[in-house]
DRENPA-120126 format. One line per 5 residues: number of its first residue (from 1); their letters; for each residue x, y, z of C-alpha. Coordinates in nm, 2 decimals. Layout:
NUM	A	X,Y,Z  ...
END
This chain:
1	XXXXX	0.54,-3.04,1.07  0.58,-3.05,0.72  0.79,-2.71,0.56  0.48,-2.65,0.31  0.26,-2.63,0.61
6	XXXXX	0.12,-2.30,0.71  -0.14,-2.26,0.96  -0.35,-1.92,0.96  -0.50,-1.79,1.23  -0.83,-1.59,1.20
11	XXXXX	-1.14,-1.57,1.48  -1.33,-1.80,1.23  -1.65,-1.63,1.31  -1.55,-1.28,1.20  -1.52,-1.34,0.78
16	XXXXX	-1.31,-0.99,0.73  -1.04,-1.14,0.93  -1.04,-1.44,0.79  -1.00,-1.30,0.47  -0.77,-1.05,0.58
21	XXXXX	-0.56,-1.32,0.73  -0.61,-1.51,0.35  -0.48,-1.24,0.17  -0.18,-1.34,-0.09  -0.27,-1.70,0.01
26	XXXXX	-0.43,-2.00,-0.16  -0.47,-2.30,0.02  -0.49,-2.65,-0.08  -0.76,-2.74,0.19  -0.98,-2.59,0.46
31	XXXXX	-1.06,-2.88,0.73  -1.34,-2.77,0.95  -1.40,-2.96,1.25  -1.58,-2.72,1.42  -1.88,-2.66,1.23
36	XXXXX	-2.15,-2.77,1.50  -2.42,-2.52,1.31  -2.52,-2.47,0.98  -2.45,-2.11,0.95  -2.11,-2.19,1.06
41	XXXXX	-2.07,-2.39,0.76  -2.24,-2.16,0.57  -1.99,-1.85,0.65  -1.72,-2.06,0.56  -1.89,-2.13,0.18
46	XXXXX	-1.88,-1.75,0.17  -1.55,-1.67,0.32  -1.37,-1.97,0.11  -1.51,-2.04,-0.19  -1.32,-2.00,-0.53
51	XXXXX	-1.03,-1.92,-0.26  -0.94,-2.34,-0.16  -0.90,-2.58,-0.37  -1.06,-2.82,-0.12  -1.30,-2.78,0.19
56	XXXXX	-1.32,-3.09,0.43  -1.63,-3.10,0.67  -1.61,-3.36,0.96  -1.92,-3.42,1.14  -1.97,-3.59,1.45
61	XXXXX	-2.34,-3.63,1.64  -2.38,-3.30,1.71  -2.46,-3.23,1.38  -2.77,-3.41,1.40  -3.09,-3.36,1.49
66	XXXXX	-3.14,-3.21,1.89  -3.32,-3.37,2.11  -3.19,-3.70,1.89  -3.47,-3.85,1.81  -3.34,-4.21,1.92
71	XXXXX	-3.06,-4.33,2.09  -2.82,-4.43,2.04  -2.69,-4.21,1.79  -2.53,-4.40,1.48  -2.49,-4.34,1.12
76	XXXXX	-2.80,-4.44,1.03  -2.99,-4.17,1.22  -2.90,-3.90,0.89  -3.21,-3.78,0.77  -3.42,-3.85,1.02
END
């Protein structure tokens, strides 16, 4: 692990602690892998913005739309 890492550790769904656990840091990035909902995404807009200098999203199918509309699921099934 690099010596300018730091993790932080925070229940991710409770925005106090996460900011508690933020407090007297700034990060360089936020990666969310986790965000299967969008009000999981959206708590972390409110809990880290103006606070990282870089949020990182990673989707994966379960992001899109349930029941999937066609199978399988591939890129191309954004939007639809």
């Amino acid at each position: 692990m690099p010596a300018q890492y730091r993790a932080v550790r925070a229940d991710r769904k409770n925005p106090d602690l996460v900011r508690s656990a933020l407090k007297n840091i700034r990060p360089d990035a936020v990666i969310n892998f986790i965000g299967y909902d969008v009000s999981d995404v959206q708590l972390d807009f409110e809990v880290f913005s103006g606070v990282v200098a870089q949020y990182i999203f990673i989707s994966s199918a379960t992001v899109y739309s349930k029941p999937p509309k066609t199978l399988p699921i591939t890129e191309n099934c954004v939007g639809r």
